[in-house]
Backbone as CSV, one residue per row, in Angstrom:
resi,resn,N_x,N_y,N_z,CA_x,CA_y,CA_z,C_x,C_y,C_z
1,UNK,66.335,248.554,139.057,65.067,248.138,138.497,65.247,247.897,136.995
2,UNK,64.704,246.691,136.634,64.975,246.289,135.029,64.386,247.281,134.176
3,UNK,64.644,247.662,132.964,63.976,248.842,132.186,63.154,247.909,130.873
4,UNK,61.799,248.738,130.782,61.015,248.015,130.074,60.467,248.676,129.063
5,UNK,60.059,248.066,128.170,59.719,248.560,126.922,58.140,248.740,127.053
6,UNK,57.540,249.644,126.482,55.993,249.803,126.004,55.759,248.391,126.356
7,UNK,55.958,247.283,125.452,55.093,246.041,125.664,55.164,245.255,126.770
8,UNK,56.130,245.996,127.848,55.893,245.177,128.879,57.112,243.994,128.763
9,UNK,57.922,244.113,127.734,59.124,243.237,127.895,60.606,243.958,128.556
10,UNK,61.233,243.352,129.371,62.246,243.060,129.710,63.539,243.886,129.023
11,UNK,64.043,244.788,128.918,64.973,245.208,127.850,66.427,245.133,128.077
12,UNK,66.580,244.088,129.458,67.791,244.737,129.914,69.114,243.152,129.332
13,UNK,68.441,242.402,128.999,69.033,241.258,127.484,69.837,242.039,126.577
14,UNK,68.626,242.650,125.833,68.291,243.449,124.225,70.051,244.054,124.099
15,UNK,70.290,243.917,122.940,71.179,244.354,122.099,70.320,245.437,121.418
16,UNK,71.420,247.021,121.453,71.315,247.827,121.030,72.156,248.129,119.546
17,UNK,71.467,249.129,118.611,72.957,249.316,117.559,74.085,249.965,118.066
18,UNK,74.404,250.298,118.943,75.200,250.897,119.847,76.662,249.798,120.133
19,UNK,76.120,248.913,120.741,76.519,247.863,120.996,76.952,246.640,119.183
20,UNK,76.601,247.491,118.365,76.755,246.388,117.287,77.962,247.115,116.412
21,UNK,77.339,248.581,116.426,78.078,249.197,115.051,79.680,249.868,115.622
22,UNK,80.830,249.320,114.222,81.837,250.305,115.085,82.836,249.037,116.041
23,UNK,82.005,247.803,116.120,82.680,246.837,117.085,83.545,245.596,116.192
24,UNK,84.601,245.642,116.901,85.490,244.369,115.519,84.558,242.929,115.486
25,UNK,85.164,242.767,113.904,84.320,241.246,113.674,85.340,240.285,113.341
26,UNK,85.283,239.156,114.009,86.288,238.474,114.189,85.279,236.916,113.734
27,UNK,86.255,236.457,113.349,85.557,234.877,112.430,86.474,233.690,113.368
28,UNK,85.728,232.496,113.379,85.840,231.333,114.092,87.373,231.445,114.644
29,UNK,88.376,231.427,113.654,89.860,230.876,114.066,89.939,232.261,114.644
30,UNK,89.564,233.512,115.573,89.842,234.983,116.243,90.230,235.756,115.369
31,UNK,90.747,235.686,114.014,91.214,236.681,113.152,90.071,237.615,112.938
32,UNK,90.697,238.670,112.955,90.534,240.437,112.759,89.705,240.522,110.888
33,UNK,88.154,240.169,111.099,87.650,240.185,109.642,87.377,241.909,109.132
34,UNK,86.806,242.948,110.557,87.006,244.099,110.066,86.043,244.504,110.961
35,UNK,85.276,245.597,110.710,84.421,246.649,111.222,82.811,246.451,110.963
36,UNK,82.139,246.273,112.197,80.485,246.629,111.958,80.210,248.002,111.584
37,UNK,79.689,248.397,109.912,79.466,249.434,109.911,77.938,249.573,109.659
38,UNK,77.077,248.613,109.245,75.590,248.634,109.383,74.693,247.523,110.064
39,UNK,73.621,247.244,110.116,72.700,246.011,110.672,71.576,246.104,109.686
40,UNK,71.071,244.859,109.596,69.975,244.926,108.625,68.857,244.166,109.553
41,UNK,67.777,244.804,109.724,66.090,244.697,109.944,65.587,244.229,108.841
42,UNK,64.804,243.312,108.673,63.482,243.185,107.549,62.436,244.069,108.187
43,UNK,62.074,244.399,107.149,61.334,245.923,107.011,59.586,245.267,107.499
44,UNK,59.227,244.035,107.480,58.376,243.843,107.717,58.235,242.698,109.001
45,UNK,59.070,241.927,108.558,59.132,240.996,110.411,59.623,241.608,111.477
46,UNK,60.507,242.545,111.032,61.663,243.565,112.114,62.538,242.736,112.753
47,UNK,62.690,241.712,112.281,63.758,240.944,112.607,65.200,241.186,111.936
48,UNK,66.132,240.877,113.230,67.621,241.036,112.528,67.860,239.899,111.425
49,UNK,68.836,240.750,110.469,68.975,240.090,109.052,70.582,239.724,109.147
50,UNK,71.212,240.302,109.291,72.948,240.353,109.345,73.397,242.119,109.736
51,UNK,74.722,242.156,109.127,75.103,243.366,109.500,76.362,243.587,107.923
52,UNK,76.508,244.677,108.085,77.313,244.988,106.782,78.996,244.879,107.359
53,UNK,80.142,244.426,106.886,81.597,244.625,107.299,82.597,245.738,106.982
54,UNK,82.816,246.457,107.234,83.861,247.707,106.472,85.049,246.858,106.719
55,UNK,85.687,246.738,105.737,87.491,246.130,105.748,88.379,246.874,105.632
56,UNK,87.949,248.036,105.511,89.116,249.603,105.825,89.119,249.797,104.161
57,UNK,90.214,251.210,104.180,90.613,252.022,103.141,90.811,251.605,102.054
58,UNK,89.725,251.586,100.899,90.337,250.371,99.730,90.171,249.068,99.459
59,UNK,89.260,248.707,100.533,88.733,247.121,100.570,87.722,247.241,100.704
60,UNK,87.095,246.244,99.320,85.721,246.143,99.517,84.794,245.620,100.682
61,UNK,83.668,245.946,101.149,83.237,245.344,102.765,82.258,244.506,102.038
62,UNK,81.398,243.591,103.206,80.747,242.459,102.587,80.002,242.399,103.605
63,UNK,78.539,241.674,103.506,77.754,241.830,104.299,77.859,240.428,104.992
64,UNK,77.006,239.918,106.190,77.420,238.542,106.741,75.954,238.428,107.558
65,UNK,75.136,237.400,106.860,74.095,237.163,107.390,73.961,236.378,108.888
66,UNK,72.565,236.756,109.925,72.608,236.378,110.805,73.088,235.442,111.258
67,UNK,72.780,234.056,110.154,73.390,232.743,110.700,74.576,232.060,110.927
68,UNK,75.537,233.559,110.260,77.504,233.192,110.633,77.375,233.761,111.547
69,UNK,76.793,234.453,112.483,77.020,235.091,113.272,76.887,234.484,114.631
70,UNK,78.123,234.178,115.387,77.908,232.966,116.876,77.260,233.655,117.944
71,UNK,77.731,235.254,118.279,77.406,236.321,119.326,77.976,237.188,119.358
72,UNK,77.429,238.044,119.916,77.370,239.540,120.322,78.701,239.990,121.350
73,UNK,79.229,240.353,121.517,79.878,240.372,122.670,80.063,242.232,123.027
74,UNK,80.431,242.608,123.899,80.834,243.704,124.540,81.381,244.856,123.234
75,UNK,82.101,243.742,123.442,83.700,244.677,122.226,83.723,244.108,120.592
76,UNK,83.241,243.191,120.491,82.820,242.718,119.114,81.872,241.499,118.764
77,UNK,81.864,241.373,117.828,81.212,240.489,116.860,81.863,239.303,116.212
78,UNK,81.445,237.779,116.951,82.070,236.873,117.016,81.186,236.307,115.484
79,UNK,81.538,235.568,114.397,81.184,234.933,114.088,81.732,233.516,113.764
80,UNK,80.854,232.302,112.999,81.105,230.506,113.270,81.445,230.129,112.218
81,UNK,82.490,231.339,111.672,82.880,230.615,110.476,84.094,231.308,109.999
82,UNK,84.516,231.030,109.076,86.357,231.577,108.663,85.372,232.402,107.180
83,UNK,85.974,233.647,107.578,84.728,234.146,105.656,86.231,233.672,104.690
84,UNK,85.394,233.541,103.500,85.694,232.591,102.472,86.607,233.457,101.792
85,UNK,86.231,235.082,101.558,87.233,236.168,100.590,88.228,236.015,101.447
86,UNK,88.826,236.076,102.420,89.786,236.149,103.282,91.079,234.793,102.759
87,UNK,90.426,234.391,102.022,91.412,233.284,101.333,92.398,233.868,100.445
88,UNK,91.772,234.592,99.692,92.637,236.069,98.746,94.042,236.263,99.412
89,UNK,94.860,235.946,98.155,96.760,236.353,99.029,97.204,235.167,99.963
90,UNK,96.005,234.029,99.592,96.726,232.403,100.211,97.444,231.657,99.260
91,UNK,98.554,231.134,99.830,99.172,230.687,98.864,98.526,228.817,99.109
92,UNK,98.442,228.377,97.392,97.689,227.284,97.086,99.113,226.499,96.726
93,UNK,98.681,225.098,97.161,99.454,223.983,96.872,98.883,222.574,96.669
94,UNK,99.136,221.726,95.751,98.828,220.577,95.612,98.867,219.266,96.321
95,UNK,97.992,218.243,96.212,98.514,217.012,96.784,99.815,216.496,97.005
96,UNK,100.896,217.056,95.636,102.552,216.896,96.119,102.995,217.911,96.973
97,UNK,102.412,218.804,97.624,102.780,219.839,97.937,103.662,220.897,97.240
98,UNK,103.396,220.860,95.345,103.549,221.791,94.696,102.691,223.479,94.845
99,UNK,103.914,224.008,94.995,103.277,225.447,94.657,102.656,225.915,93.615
100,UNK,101.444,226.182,93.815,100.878,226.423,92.430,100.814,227.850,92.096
101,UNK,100.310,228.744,93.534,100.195,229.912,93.490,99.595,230.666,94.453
102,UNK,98.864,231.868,94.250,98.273,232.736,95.018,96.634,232.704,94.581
103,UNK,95.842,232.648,95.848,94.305,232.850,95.594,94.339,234.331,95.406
104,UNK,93.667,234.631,93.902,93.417,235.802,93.841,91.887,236.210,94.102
105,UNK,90.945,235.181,93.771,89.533,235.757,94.041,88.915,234.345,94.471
106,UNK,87.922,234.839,94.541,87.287,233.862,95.412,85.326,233.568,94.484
107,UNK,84.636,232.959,94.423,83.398,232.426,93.573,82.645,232.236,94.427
108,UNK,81.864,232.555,94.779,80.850,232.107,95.847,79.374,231.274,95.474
109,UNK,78.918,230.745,95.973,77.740,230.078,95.810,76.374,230.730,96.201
110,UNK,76.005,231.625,94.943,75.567,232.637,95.788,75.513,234.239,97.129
111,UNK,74.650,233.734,97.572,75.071,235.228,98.664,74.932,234.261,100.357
112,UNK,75.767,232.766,100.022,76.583,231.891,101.015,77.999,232.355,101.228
113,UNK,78.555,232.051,102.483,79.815,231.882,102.646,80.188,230.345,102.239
114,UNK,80.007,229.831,100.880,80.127,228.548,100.099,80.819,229.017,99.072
115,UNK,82.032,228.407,99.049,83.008,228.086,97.872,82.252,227.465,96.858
116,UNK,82.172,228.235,95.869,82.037,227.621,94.251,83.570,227.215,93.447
117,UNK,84.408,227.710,93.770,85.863,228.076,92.707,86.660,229.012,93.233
118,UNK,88.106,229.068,92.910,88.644,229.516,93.600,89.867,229.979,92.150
119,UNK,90.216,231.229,92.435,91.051,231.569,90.861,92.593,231.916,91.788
120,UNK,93.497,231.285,90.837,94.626,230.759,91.312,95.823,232.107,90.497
121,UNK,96.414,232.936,90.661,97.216,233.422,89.790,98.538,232.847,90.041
122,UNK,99.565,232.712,88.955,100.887,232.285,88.985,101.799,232.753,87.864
123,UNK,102.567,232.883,87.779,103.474,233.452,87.271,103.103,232.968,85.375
124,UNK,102.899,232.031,85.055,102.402,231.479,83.819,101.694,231.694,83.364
125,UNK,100.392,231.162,84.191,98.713,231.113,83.594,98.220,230.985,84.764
126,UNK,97.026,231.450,84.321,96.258,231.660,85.950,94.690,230.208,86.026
127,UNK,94.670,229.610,87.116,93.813,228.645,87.251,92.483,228.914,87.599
128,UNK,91.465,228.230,86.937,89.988,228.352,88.354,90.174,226.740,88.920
129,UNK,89.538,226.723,90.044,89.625,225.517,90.979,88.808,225.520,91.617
130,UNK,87.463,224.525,91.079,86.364,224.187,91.418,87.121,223.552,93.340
131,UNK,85.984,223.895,94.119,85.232,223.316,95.716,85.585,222.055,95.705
132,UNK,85.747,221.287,94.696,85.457,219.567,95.211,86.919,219.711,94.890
133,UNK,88.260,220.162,94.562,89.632,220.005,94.128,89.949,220.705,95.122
134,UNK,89.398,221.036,96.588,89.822,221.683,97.910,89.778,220.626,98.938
135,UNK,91.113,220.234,99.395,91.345,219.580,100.330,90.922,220.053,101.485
136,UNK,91.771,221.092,101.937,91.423,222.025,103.510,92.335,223.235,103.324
137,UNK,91.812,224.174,103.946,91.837,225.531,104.218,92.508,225.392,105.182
138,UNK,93.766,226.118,105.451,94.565,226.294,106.728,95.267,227.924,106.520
139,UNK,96.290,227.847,106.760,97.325,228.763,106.327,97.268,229.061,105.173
140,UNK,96.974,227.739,104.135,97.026,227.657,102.682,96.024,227.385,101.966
141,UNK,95.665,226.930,100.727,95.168,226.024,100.936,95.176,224.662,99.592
142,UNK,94.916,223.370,100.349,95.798,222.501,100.122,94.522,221.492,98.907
143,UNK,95.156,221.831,97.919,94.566,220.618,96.697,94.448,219.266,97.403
144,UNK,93.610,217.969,96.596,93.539,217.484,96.628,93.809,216.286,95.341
145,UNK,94.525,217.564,94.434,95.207,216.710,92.974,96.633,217.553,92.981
146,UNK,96.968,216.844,92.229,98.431,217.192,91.245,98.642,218.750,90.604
147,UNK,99.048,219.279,90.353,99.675,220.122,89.700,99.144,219.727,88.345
148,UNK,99.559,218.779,87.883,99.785,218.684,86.182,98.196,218.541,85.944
149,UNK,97.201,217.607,86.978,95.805,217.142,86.522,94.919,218.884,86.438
150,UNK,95.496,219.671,87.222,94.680,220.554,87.573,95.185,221.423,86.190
151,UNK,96.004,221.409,85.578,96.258,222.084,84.125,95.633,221.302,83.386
152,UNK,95.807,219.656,83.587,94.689,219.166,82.136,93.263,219.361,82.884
153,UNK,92.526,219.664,83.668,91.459,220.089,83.953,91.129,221.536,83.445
154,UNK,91.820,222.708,83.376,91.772,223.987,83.145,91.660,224.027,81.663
155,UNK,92.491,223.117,80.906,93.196,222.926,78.912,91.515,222.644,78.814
156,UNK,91.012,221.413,79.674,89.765,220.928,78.983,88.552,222.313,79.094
157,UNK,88.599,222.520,79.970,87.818,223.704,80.532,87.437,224.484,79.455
158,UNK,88.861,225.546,78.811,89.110,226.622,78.278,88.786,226.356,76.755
159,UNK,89.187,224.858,76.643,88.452,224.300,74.907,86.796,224.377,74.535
160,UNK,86.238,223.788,76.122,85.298,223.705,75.742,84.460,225.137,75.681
161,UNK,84.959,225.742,76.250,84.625,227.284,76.677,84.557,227.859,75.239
162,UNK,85.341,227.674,74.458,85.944,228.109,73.223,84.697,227.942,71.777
163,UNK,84.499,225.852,71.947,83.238,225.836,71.184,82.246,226.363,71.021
């Protein structure tokens, strides 16, 4: 017999926190993003908001609103998108397929999973690299200029920064 709630609805659908917290969260391409360790309600619609991520011992966790989120499943938490910090420790390369370096942080557009900039460390000097100088995200991820333009882009940057 289906089990029902006070109002007379149906409960046997319903997702419990049981079922949420504690379960791996895994992003579009199946990679291992980390741990459901909270859920968020609005306090007045009572509607689900997102859920919070634990990334283990030493890593900061991040929250991931309802709408990355594809489904629920048994054993985890699928979401429809690749999260954006996870770029951190990618190694970046140019339109020549110069090595430029390592993504050390990541800029967000807000409290989106939207690339604003992307900060590049390398053995020299370290880069920011505006969203529109991002080719595609893979393994790496891959400029859409030169090496040398993306230093006279940074020289102009840091002058004007200066005035």
């Amino acid at each position: 017999m289906p089990q029902k709630s006070i109002s007379g609805k149906d409960l046997d659908e319903a997702v419990t926190s049981d079922d949420i917290l504690g379960k791996d969260v895994i992003d579009v391409d199946g990679k291992f993003i980390g741990v459901t360790e909270k859920v968020f309600i609005h306090p007045n619609s009572l509607d689900f908001i997102g859920i919070e991520v634990d990334k283990g011992f030493l890593r900061k966790g991040f929250s991931i609103g309802k709408d990355y989120i594809e489904r629920i499943a048994k054993n985890a938490v699928f979401l429809n998108v690749k999260v954006a910090f996870e770029m951190r420790g990618m190694d970046v390369f140019s339109s020549l397929g110069e090595k430029i370096g390592k993504v050390s942080d990541v800029e967000l557009v807000g409290n989106k999973n939207e690339i604003k900039t992307i900060h590049v460390k390398t053995e020299g000097k370290d880069f920011i690299v505006p969203r529109n100088f991002v080719d595609k995200i893979e393994h790496g991820v891959f400029l859409n200029i030169k090496k040398s333009e993306l230093e006279i882009y940074n020289e102009s940057k840091r002058k004007i920064e200066e005035e």
